[in-house]
N, C-alpha and C positions, 0 to 999 in steps of 0.2 A: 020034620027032620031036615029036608030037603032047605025048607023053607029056613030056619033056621040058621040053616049053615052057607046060606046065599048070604043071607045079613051079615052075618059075623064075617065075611069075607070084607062084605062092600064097609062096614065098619073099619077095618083093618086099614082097607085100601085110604079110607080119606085118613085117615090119622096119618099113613104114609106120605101122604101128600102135604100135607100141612105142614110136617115137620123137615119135608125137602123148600117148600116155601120160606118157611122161620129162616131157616138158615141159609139161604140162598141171597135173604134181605139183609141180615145182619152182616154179611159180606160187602155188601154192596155199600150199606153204609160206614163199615172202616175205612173200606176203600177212600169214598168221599172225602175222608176224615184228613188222612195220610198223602193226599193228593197236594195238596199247596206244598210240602215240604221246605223250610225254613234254612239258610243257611248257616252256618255256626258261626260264631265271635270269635278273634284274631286279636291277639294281644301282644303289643312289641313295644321294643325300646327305642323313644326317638331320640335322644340325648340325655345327657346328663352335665352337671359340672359341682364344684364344690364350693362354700363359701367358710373360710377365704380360698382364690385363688390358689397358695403355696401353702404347702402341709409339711411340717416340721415334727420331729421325732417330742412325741409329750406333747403335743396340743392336742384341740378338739377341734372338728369341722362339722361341717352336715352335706351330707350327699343328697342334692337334690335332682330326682331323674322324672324327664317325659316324658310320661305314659301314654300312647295311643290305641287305639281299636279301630282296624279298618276292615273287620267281620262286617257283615249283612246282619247279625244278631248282638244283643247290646250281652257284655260280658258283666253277669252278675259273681258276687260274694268272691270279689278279688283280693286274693291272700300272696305277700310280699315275703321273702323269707331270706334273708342277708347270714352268709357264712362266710369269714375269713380269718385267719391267723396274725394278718397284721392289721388291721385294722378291728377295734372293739368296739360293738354295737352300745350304745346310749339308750335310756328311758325307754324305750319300747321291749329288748329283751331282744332284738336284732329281726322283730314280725311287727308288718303293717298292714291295714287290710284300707280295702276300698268297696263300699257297696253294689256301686256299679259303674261300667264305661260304657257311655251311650255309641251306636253302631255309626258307621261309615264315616269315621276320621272322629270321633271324641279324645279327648283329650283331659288326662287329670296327673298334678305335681306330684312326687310322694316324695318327703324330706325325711331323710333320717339320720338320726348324729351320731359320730364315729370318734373315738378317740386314737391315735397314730401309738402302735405299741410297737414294742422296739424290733427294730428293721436297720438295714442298711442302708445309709443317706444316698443317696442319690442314686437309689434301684428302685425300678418300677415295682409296684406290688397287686394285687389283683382281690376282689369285692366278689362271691358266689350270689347271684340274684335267684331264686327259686320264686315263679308262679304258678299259682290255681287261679283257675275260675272256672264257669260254667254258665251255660246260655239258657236260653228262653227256653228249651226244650227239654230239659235237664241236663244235659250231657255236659260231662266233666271234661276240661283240657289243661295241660299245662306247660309251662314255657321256662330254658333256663338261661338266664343274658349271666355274661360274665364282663366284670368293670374292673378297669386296668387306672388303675391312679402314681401319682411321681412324689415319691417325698425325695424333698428338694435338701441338700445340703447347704444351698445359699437362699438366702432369704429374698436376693433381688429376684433368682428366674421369677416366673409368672408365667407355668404350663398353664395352658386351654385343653381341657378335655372334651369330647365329641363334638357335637354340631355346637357351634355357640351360639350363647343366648346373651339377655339380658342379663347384668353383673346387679345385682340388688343392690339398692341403696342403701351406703351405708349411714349408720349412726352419728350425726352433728355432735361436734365435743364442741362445747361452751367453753372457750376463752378465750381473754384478752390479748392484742398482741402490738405491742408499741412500735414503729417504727417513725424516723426523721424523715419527714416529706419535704421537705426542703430544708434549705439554711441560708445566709445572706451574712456580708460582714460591712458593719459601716465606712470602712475605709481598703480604697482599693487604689493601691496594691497593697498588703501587709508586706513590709520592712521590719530590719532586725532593730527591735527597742519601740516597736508600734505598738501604741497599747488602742484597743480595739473593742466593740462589740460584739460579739457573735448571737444574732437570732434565728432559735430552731423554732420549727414549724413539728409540732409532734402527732402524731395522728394513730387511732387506736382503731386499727383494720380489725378484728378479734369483731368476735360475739357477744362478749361478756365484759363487764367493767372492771376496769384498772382500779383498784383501790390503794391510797396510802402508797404514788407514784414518789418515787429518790431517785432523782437524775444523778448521776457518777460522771464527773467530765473525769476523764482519761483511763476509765474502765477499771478492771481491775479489780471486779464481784466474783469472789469462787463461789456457783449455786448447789445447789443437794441436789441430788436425784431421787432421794427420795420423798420429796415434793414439801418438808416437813418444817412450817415457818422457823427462820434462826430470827435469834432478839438483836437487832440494832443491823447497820448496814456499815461494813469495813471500805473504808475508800482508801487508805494509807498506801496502799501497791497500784495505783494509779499512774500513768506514765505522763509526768505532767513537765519534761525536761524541756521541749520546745515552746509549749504553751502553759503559761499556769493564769491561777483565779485569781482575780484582783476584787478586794471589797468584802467577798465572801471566800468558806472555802471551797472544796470541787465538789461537797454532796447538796444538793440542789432541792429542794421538796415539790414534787409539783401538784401536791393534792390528787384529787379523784378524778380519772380521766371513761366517763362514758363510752359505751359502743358508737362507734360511726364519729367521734367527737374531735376537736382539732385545736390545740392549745399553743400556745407561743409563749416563749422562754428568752430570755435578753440576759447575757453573763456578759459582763469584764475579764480580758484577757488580755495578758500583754504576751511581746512574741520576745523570744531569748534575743541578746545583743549579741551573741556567741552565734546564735544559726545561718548556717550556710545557707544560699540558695538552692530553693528546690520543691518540690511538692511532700507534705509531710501529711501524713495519715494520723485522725485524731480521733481515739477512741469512746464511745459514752457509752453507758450502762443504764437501763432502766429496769430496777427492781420496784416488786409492788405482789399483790397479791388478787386474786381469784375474787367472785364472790362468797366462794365456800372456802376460802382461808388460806389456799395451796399456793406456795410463793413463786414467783420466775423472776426469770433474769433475762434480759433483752439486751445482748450485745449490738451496738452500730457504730460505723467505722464511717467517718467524711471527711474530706480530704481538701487542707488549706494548702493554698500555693505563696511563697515565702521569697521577696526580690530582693535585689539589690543594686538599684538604681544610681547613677554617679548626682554629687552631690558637686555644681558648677554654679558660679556666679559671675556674671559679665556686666563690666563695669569700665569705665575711662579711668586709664593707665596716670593720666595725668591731666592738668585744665586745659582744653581747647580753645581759651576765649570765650572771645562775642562772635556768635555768627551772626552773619547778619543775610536777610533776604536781597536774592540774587548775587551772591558772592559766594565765591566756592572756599569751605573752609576744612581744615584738615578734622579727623572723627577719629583717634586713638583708644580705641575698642581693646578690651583683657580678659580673656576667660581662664578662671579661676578653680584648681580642684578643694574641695572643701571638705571632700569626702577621706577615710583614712586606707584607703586602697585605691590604686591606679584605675582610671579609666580607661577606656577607648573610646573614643566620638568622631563622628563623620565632620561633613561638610557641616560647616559654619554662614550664614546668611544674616545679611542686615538689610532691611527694605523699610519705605517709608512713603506716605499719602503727601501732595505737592513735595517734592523735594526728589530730587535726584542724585544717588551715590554711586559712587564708582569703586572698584578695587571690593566692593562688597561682597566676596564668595570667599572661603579659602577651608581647608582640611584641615580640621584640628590634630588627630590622633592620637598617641599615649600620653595622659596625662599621670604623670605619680602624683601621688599624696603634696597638696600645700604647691603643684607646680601650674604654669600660668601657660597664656598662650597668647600673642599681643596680632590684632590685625590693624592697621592705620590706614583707614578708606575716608574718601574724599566725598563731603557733602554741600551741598548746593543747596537750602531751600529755597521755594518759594513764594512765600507771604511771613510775616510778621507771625508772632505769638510761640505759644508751644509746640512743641514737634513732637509727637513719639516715636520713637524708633524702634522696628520689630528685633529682633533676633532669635534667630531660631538653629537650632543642632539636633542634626540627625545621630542615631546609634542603634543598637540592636541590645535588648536587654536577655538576662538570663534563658529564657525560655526561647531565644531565636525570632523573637518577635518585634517588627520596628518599631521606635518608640522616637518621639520629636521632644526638646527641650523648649520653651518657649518662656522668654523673657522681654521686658519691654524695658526700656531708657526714653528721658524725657530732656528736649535741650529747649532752652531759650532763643530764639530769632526775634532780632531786632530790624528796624528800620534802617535802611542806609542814610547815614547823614544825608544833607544838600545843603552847599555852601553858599551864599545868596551875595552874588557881583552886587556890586553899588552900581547904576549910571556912570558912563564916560571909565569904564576901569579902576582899578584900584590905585592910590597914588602910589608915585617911589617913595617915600618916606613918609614916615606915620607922625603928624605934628607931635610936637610937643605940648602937653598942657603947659597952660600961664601959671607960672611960679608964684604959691601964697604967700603969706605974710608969714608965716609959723617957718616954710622954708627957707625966707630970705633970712630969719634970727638963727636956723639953723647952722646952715652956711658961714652966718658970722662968727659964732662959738666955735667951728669946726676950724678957721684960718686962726680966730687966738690962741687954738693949742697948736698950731700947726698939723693939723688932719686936713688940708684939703678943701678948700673952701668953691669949688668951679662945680659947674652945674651938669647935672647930671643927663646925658642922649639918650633918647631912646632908641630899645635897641630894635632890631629887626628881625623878626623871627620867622620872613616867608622864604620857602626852601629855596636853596639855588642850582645852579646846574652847569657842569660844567660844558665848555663849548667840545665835542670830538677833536683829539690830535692838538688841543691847547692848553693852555694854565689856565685861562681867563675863567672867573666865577661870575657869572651873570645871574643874579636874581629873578625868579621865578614868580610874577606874579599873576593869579588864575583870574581873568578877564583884563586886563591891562597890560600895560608896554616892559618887554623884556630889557 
């Protein structure tokens, strides 16, 4: 009995023990378990913006925002959930999710597309952002950002919303785009009744090729907006009063003008007889089409300058003679207006290589229509043969700009005689030839009608000279006795 109930005690006893052990370990190892404790995931909003930049009443955008996590634990089964009145969520149903955001600064885009529902233009309006998520540990968190956006009543603002970012690249529209890279005109200056070339230089800056290009001289192409090919190209409302086409008329064909490609174009024009001086603006048109069919219109505007120069010619008033080398002879110089409006002209010059002029400067000024101007300067060459003579006039044309007239005249210079002494001087009287035979029958015929029958002196033809303060005429002869 005794015995018995010792047992059953010391039985009891270990079973008490064992069961304060069990449990003492299974403590110790939660403990263990729960000791490293993990920190939670942190889920914010680091920016956002919208593409496009400006949101207008009736279109569609996408709100694109940057999501981060700077928790110690990665944030799993992220659910996005967009509530607002003005703005209406697109294809998603206004919920985005993301699997996970890896811990200590991760980083993921979330786009979602919004259509602008009717609001007040130019009132801010505001996006409800609602998050979930939950970490490594299981625990649930959530987050709620609120996104404040501008519908613009002008189309040019260009609000920035939060931290800015990168503006997405947009989409390349393929087309061609004509513009005149230069131009050149064969004759410079154009004058009123100049008839001229004009060569453009066309150049097709676009992506896409020009097809079935019509150049329009003096513009004048009403295009569609609604991109939709019209049949033929109207050029009749072309502004073509100062310049028109000569040969041809002003619609031009220039064929197919490739991307990057550069053609040249040579037209006939003549310039009005009626246009005044000045700089006149001259319009072309280049219509053509797409490679998908869709037509444009390429207005360009280049700008011809239009003078009017006096129209002078200088010329001897009257004959000068013979010059001759080393003699000073007079040079009766005329400038002439030939133009049908008055001129103005400066200083007047005449200059020349061997030879020496004098009296050669003088101011011309107003010259009317068909009126002259006479200068009479004194010239000396010196050598033999042709001379040319410079002349040149200053004036200032249209545009305030100096401008020089330059004409040339061409004279004859001759040799100065030299009159050649005989030995011993010249005599006083020049013999007479010995009287022929034909003359003595002469003579005789001349007394039987009574004409005159006496023989004929020679006369004397070396100059004479009179004495100073007398009558006396004394014969001059050059190497001999006076």
């Amino acid at each position: 009995m005794n015995t018995s109930r010792r047992f059953s005690m010391i039985l009891i006893s270990t079973l008490v023990l064992t069961l304060l052990l069990g449990v003492t370990g299974i403590g110790q190892v939660n403990a263990q378990t729960a000791t490293p404790g993990l920190g939670r995931a942190l889920v914010y909003l680091y920016g956002y913006a919208t593409d496009p930049g400006t949101l207008m009443q009736g279109t569609n955008f996408t709100l694109k925002m940057d999501v981060r996590n700077k928790g110690d634990s990665n944030a799993l089964n992220v659910v996005f959930t967009f509530t607002s009145d003005t703005f209406l969520p697109l294809q998603t149903g206004g919920v985005k999710t993301l699997s996970d955001i890896s811990k200590d600064g991760g980083k993921e885009g979330v786009n979602q597309p919004f259509m602008v529902n009717t609001v007040n233009k130019g009132a801010p309006a505001t996006i409800a952002v609602a998050v979930s998520y939950s970490d490594e540990t299981g625990a649930s968190y959530s987050e709620n950002f609120t996104i404040t956006l501008y519908v613009s009543a002008d189309a040019t603002k260009q609000p920035i919303y939060g931290t800015p970012r990168p503006s997405a690249t947009p989409t390349a529209i393929r087309r061609p785009q004509l513009v005149v890279n230069s131009y050149n005109t064969d004759i410079d200056p154009l004058q009123p009744g100049s008839i001229f070339q004009l060569e453009l230089n066309v150049r097709n800056l676009g992506n896409a090729d020009a097809r079935a290009v019509t150049m329009v001289l003096g513009g004048g192409v009403v295009s569609s907006d609604t991109g939709t090919p019209q049949p033929g190209t109207q050029g009749s409302s072309s502004d073509l009063t100062t310049f028109a086409p000569l040969g041809s008329s002003n619609l031009v064909f220039l064929g197919d003008v490739t991307a990057a490609q550069e053609i040249k174009s040579n037209q006939k024009l003549i310039v009005n007889v009626s246009a005044n001086p000045g700089a006149y603006t001259f319009k072309i048109s280049f219509v053509y089409t797409d490679p998908g069919g869709v037509r444009y219109v390429d207005d360009q505007v280049i700008t011809l300058l239009v003078y009017k120069l006096p129209q002078v010619e200088v010329s001897l008033y009257q004959d000068p003679g013979v010059f001759f080398a080393g003699q000073m002879g007079m040079l009766p110089l005329q400038v002439t207006n030939l133009g049908r409006s008055s001129a103005v002209l400066g200083n007047m010059k005449i200059t020349a290589e061997n030879a020496d002029i004098s009296n050669n400067s003088a101011l011309v000024g107003i010259l009317d229509a068909g009126g002259y101007f006479t200068l009479d300067a004194s010239l000396m060459p010196y050598q033999a043969g042709p001379l040319e003579l410079k002349i040149s006039i200053n004036y200032t044309d249209d545009f305030n700009q100096p401008r020089v007239i330059e004409q040339t005249l061409t004279v004859d210079v001759q040799e100065m005689p030299v009159v050649e002494t005989p030995p011993g001087g010249m005599p006083e009287e020049i013999p007479a030839a010995p009287e022929t035979f034909m003359g003595k029958l002469v003579r005789l015929f001349k007394g039987l009608f009574g004409l005159g029958s006496e023989q004929t002196e020679p006369v004397n033809t070396l100059p004479e000279e009179t004495i100073p303060g007398g009558k006396e005429v004394i014969p001059v002869i050059p190497g001999g006795k006076g």
